[in-house]
PLY file of the C-alpha trace (Angstrom):
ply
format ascii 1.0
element vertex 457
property float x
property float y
property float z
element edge 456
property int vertex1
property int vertex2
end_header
-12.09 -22.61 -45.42
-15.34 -22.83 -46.52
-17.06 -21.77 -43.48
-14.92 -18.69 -43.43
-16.22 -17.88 -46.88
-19.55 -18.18 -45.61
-19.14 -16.45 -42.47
-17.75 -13.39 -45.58
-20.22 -13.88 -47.24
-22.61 -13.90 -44.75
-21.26 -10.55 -43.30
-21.85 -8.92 -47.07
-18.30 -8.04 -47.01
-17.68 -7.98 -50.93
-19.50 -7.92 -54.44
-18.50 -9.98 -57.40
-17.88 -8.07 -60.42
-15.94 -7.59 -63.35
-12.00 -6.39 -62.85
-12.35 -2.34 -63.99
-10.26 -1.67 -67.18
-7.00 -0.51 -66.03
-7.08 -1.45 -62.60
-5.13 -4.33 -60.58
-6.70 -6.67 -58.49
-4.81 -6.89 -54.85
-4.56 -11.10 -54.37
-5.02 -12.70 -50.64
-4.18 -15.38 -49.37
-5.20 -18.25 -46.68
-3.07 -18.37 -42.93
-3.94 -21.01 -40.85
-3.77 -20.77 -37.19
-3.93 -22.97 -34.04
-5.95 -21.54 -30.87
-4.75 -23.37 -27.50
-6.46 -23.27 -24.48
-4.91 -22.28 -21.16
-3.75 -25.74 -20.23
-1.98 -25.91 -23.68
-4.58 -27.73 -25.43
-5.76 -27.41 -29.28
-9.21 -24.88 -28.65
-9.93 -24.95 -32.55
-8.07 -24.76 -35.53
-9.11 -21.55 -37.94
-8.50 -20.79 -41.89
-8.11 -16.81 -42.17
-8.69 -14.96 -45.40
-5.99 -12.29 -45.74
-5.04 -9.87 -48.03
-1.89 -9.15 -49.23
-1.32 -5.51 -47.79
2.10 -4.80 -49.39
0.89 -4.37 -52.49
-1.76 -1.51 -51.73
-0.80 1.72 -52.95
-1.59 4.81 -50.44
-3.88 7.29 -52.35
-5.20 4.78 -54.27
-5.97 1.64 -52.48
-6.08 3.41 -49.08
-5.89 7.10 -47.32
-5.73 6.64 -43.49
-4.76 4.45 -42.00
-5.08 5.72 -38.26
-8.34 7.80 -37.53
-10.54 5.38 -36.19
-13.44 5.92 -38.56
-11.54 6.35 -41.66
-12.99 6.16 -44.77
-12.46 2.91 -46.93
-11.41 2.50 -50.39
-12.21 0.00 -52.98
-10.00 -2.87 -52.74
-9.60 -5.37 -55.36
-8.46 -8.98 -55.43
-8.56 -12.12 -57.06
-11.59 -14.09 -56.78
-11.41 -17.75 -54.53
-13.42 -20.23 -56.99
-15.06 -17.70 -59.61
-12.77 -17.47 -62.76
-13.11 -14.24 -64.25
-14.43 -11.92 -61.33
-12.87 -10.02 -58.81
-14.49 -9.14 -55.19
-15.31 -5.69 -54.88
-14.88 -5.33 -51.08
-17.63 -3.12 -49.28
-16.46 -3.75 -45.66
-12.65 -4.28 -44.64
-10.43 -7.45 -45.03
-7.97 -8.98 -42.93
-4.70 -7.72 -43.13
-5.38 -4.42 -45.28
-3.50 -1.63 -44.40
-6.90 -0.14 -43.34
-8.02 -2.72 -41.38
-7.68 -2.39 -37.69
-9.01 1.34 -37.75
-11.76 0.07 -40.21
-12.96 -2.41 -37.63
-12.28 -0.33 -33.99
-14.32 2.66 -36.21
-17.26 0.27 -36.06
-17.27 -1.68 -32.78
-16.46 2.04 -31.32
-19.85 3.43 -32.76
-22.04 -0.05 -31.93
-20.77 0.18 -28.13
-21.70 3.80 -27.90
-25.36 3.11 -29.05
-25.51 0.54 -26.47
-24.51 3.58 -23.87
-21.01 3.45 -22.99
-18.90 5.91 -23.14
-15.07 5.83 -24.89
-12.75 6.87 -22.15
-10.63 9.86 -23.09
-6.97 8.32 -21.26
-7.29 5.24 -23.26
-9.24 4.77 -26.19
-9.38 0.88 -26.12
-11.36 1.16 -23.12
-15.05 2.36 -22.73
-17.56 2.49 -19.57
-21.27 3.00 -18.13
-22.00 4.43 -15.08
-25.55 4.12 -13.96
-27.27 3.51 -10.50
-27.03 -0.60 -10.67
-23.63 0.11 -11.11
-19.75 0.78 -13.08
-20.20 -1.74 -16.70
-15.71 -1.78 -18.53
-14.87 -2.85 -21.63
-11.24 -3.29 -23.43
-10.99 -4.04 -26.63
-7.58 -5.44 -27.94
-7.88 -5.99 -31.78
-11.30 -8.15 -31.69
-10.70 -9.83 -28.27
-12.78 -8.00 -25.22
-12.95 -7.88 -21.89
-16.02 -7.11 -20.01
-16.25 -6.46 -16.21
-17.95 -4.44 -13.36
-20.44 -4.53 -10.70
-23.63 -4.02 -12.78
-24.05 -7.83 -13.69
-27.00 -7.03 -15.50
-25.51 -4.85 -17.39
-22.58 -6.67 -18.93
-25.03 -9.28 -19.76
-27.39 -7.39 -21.62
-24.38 -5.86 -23.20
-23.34 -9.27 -24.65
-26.18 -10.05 -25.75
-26.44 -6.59 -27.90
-22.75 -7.24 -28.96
-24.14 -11.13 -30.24
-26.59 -9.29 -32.28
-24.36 -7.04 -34.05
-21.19 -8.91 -34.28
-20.72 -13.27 -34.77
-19.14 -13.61 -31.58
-18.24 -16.03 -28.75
-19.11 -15.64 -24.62
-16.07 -17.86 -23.29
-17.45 -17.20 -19.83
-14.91 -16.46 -17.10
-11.53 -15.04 -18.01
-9.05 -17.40 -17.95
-7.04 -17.09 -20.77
-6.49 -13.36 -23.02
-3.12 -12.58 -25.37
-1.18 -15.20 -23.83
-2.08 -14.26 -20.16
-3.29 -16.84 -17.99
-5.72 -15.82 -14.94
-6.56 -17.75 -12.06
-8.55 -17.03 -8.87
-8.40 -17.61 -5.43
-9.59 -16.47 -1.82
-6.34 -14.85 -1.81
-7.36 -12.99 -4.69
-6.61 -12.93 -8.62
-3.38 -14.30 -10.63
-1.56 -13.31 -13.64
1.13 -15.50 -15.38
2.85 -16.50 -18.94
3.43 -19.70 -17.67
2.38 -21.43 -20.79
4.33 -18.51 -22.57
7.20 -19.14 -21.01
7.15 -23.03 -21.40
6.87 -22.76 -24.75
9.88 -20.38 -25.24
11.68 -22.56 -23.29
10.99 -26.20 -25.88
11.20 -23.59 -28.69
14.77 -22.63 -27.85
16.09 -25.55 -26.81
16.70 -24.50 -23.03
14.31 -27.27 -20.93
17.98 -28.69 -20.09
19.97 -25.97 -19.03
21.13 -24.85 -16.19
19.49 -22.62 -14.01
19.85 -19.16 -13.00
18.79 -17.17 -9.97
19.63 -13.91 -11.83
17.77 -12.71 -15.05
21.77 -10.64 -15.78
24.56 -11.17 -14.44
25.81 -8.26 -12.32
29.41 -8.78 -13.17
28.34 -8.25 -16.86
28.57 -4.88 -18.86
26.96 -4.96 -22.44
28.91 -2.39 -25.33
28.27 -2.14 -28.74
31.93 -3.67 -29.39
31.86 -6.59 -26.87
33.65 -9.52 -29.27
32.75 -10.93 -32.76
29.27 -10.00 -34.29
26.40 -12.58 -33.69
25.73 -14.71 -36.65
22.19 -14.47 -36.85
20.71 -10.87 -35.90
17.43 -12.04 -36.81
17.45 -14.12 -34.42
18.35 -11.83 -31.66
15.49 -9.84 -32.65
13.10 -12.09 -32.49
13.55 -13.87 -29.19
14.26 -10.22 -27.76
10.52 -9.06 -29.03
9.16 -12.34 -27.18
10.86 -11.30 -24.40
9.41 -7.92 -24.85
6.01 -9.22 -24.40
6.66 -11.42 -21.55
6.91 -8.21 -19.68
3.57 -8.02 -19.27
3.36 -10.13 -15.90
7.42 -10.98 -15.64
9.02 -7.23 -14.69
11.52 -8.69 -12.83
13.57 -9.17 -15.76
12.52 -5.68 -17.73
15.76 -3.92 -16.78
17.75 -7.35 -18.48
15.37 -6.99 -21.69
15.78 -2.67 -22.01
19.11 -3.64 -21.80
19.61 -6.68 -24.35
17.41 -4.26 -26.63
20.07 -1.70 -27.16
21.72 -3.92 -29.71
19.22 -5.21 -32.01
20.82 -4.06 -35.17
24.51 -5.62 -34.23
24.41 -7.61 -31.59
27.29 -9.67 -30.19
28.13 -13.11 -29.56
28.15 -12.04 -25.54
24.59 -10.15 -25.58
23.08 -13.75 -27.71
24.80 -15.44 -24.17
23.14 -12.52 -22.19
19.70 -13.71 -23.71
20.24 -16.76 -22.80
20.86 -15.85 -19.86
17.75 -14.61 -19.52
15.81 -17.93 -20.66
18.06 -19.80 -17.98
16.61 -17.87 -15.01
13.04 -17.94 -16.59
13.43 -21.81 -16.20
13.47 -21.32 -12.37
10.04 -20.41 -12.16
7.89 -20.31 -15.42
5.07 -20.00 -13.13
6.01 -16.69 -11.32
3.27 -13.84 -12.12
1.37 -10.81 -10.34
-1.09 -11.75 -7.59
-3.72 -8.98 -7.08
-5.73 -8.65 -3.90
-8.65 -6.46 -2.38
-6.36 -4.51 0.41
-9.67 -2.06 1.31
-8.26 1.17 0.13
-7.60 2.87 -3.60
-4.78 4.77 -2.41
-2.14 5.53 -4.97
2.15 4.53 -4.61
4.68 5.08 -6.74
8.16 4.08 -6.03
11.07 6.44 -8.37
14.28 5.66 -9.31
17.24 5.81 -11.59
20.95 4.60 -12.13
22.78 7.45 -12.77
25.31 6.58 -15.77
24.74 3.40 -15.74
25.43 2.63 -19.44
29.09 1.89 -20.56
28.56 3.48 -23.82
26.63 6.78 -23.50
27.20 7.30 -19.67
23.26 7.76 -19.63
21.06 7.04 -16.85
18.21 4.41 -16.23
14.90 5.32 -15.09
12.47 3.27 -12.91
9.42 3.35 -11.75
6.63 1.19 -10.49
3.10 2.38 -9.22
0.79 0.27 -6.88
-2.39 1.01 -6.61
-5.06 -0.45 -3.63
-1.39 -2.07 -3.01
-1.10 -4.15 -6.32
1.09 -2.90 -8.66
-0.78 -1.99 -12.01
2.55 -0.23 -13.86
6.03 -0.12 -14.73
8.99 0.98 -16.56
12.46 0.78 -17.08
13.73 2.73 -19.64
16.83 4.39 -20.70
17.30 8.62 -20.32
17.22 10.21 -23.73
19.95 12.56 -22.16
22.96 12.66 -20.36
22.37 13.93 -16.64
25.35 15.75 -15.32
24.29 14.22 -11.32
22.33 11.67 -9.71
19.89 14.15 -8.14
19.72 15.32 -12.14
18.72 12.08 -12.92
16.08 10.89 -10.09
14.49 14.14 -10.78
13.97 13.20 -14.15
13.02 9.99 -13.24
10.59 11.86 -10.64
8.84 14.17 -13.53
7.98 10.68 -15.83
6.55 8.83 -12.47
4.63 11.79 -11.99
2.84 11.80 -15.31
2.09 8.01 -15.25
0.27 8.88 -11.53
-1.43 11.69 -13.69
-2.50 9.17 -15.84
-3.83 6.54 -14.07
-5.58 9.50 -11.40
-7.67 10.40 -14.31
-8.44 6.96 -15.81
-9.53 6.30 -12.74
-11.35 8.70 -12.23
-13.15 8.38 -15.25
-14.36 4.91 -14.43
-16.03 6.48 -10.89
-12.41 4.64 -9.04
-11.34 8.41 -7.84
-8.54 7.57 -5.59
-7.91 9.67 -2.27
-5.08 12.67 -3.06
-2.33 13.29 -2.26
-0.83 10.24 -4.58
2.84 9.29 -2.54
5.43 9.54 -4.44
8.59 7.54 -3.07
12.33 7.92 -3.96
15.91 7.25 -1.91
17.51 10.62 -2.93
16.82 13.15 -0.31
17.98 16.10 -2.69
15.00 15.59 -4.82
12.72 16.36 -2.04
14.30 19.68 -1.20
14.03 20.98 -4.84
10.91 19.74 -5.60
9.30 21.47 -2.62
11.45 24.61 -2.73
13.39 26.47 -5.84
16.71 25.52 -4.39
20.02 24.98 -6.37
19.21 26.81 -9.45
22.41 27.41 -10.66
22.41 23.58 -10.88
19.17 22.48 -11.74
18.06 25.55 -14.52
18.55 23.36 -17.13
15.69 20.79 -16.09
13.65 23.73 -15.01
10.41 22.80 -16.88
10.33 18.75 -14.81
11.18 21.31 -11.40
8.47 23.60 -12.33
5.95 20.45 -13.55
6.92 18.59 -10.22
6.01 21.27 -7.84
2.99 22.22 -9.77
1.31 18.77 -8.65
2.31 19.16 -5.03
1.22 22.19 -4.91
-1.79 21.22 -6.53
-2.01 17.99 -3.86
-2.00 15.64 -6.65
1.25 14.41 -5.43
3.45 14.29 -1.95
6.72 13.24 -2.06
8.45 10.60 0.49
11.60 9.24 1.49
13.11 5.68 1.56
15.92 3.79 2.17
18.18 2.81 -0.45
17.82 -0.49 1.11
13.93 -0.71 0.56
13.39 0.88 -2.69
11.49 -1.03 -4.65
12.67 0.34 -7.93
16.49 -1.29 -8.02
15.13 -4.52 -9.98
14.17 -1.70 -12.67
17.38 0.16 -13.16
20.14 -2.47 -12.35
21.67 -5.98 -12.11
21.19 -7.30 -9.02
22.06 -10.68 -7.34
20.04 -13.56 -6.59
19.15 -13.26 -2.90
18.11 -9.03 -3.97
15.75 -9.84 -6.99
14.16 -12.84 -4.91
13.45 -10.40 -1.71
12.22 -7.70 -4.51
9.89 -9.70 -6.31
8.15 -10.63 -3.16
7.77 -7.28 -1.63
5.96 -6.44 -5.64
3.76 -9.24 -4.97
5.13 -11.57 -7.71
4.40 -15.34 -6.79
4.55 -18.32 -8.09
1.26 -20.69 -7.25
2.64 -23.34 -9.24
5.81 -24.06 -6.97
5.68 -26.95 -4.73
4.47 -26.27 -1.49
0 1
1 2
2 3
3 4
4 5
5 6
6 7
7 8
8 9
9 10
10 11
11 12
12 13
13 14
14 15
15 16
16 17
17 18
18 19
19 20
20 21
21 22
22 23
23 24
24 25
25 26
26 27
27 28
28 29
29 30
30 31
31 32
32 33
33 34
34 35
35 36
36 37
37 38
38 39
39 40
40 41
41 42
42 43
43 44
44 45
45 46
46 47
47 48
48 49
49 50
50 51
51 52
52 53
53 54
54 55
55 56
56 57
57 58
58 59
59 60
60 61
61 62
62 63
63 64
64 65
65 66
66 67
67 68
68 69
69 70
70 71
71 72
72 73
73 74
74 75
75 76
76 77
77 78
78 79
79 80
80 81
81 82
82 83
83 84
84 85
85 86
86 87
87 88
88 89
89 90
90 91
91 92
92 93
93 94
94 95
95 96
96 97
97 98
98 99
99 100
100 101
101 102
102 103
103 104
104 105
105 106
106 107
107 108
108 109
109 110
110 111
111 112
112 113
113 114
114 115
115 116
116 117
117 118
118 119
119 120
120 121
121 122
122 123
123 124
124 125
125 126
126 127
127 128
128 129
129 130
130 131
131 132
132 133
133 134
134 135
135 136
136 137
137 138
138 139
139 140
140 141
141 142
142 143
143 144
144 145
145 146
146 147
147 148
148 149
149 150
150 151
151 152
152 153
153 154
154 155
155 156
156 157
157 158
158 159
159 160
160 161
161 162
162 163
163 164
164 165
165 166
166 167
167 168
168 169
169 170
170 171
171 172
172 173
173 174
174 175
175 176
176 177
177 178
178 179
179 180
180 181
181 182
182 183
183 184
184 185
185 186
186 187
187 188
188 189
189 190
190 191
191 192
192 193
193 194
194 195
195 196
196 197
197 198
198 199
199 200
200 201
201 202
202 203
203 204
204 205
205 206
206 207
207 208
208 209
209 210
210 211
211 212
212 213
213 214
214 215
215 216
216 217
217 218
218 219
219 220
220 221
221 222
222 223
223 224
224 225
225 226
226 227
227 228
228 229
229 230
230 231
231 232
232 233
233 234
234 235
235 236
236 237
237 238
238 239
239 240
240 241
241 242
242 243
243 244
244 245
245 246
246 247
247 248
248 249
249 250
250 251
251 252
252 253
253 254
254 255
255 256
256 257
257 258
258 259
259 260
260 261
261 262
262 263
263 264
264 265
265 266
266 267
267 268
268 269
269 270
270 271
271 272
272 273
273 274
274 275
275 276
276 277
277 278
278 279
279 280
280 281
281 282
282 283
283 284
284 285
285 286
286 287
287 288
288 289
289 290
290 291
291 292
292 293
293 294
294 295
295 296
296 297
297 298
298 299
299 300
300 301
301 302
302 303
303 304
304 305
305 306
306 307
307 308
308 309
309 310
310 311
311 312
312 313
313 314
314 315
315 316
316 317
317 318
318 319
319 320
320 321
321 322
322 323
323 324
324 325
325 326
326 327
327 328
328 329
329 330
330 331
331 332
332 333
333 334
334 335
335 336
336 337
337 338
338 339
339 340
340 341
341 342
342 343
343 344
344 345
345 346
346 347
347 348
348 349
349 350
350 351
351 352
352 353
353 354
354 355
355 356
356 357
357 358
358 359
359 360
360 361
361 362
362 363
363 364
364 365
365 366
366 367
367 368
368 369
369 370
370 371
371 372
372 373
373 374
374 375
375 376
376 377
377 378
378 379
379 380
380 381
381 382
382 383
383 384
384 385
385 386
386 387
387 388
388 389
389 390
390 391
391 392
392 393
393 394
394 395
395 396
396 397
397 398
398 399
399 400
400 401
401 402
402 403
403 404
404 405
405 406
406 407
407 408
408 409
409 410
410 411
411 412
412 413
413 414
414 415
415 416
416 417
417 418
418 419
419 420
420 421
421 422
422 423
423 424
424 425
425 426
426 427
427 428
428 429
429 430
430 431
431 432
432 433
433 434
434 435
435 436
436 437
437 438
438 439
439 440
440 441
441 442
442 443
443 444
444 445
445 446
446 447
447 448
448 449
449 450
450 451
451 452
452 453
453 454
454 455
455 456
């Protein structure tokens, strides 16, 4: 505790001073947190000083609370050691309402002095170009990632950031938010392992029985399936863990989306569902995303949906996954907000939000000097879709999704995007959209390039 004072205190980050007549000092308090390292071993233990954000008032104590430079108020709270006086804050605390913009507002403006620029698709992530080279930074909270062929660069760029900020070099990523990477000659690997293990002794599942199937196909979810789960906060919370272990584990998004539906009343059948879930995650705790240098940038993106799939609302389920230089970089599987009246309805839909995510990552790309070669291939199983995105064909039937038509044929037209067919049997996007048997989600996760380098050889 006391070197986190002095690393406060250090920093300049408050005043001492008499409490103001009529005003209300805002208390804090200490949270105590374990780092691990990759292997699951105790990195350092750390004493944070955090403010007790609940009690700010907004106009008062705070304005905005999202604009990146925001301007902070004067916060008060009680004093650690000093009867009588209250800190007068002059930089942001942990934990204040104000905080996280506070803090991204000045990293943002120290980067940009050193020369890199904030990239306009994704403000977390900023960039040089320059003749030695392509310099990338992400920033998640205050962990960053630094990476690109100028080697020079990113080292004279940690040194500047050592200057400005108390911060740490860890060397190599191996470890960041819970994701473990490892490298090979095959190329580089993402995994929860650790993650998963520990969700495993948490709940109480190290013993169970295994599953080959993250839902069972023979299994429907409804709001009224059976007596009400006696512990909803429960639910919640091992479905948000879940949530995050979707990062590197998308074979079992579609089972997640769908357990996710009933967080306010879930049943005793979607609690089994869930565990479920953590019964087929035993099977391979290891499996992740290998990523490898296939020679080319080119851009895939494989479209699909299951059209009124859900019990309840008859809506569909849209799916998509997009490869790029062959390694998949994004996914989804979402439900439709509406109800589509066919399945060509609904892969077209499905279509016009694959189509902005290629958008998307075109121009990040692009940003970063990665321009990929265009047209990006856009691949779905329903040959209808084709026909009316490359002609105005069925309008009678299709008027009433005229803007995704119109938005669709724009980009081919454009020769952002081509569309292709493939086989029902070969679509990649099934583990996104549906339930699927053991022997199908095995053969799907290793066309996606999901591996497990921890299984026995």
């Amino acid at each position: 505790m006391l070197e986190e004072i002095q690393a406060l205190d250090d920093n300049h980050t408050w005043d001492l001073v008499n409490l103001p007549e009529g005003k209300k000092a805002l208390r804090c308090k200490w949270v105590y947190t374990v780092k691990f390292d990759v292997d699951g071993s105790v990195a350092r233990l750390k004493d944070i000083l955090v403010a007790k954000e609940f009690a700010q008032t907004y106009g008062v104590d705070y304005s905005d609370t999202f604009f990146p430079m925001a301007k902070l108020t004067s916060v008060r709270f009680v004093a650690q050691g000093e009867y009588g006086k209250v800190c007068h804050l002059k930089k942001s605390l942990y934990d204040l309402k104000q905080s996280p913009r506070a803090w991204f507002g000045k990293f943002s403006e120290v980067v940009q002095k050193f020369g890199l620029q904030k990239s306009k698709c994704d403000h977390s992530v900023f960039y040089r170009k320059s003749a030695a080279g392509v310099i990338l930074l992400v920033v998640y909270v205050d962990d960053i990632v630094i990476t690109g062929d100028d080697c020079t660069g990113s080292t004279s760029l940690k040194k500047f950031l050592q200057t400005k900020f108390h911060s740490k070099d860890l060397g190599q990523l191996k470890y960041f938010l819970g994701i473990e990477v490892s490298r090979s000659k095959k190329g580089i690997f993402l995994s929860q392992r650790k993650y998963v293990l520990d969700l495993l002794a948490e709940t109480r599942t190290a013993g169970a029985k295994l599953c080959n199937t993250p839902m069972n196909p023979s299994v429907h979810l409804t709001k009224d399936d059976g007596d009400r789960f006696d512990d909803p906060e429960k639910y919640r919370r091992l479905v948000g863990k879940f949530n995050y272990l979707t990062v590197t584990r998308l074979d079992i998004a579609y089972a997640v989306s769908t357990v996710s539906q009933s967080m306010s009343e879930p049943t005793a059948k979607h609690w089994t569902a869930l565990k479920h879930i953590l019964c087929y995650l035993k099977g391979a705790p290891g499996l992740g995303l290998l990523y490898s240098n296939h020679g080319h940038s080119c851009i895939e993106c494989f479209s699909e949906a299951d059209w009124a799939g859900s019990k309840l609302h008859r809506k569909s389920t849209t799916g998509y996954r997009v490869f790029v230089d062959g390694n998949l970089v994004s996914w989804k599987s979402k439900k439709q907000s509406v109800v589509s009246r066919s399945s060509t309805e609904s892969e077209y839909r499905a279509m016009a939000q694959s189509t902005c995510e290629i958008m998307w990552i075109c121009h990040l790309l692009e940003e970063i000097s990665l321009k990929p070669p265009l047209p990006a291939k856009l691949w779905r199983d329903n040959q209808a879709t084709r026909y009316i995105a490359s002609n105005p064909v069925y309008h009678e039937r299709t008027k009433h999704i005229e803007v995704d038509c119109h938005f669709i044929r724009e980009k081919i037209q454009e020769n952002l995007i081509s569309t292709s067919y493939v086989k029902t049997g070969e679509q990649l996007g099934d583990i996104l959209t549906k339930s699927l048997n053991g022997t199908r989600v095995e053969y799907l996760c290793n066309k996606l390039g999901m591996i497990n380098i921890y299984a026995p050889a």
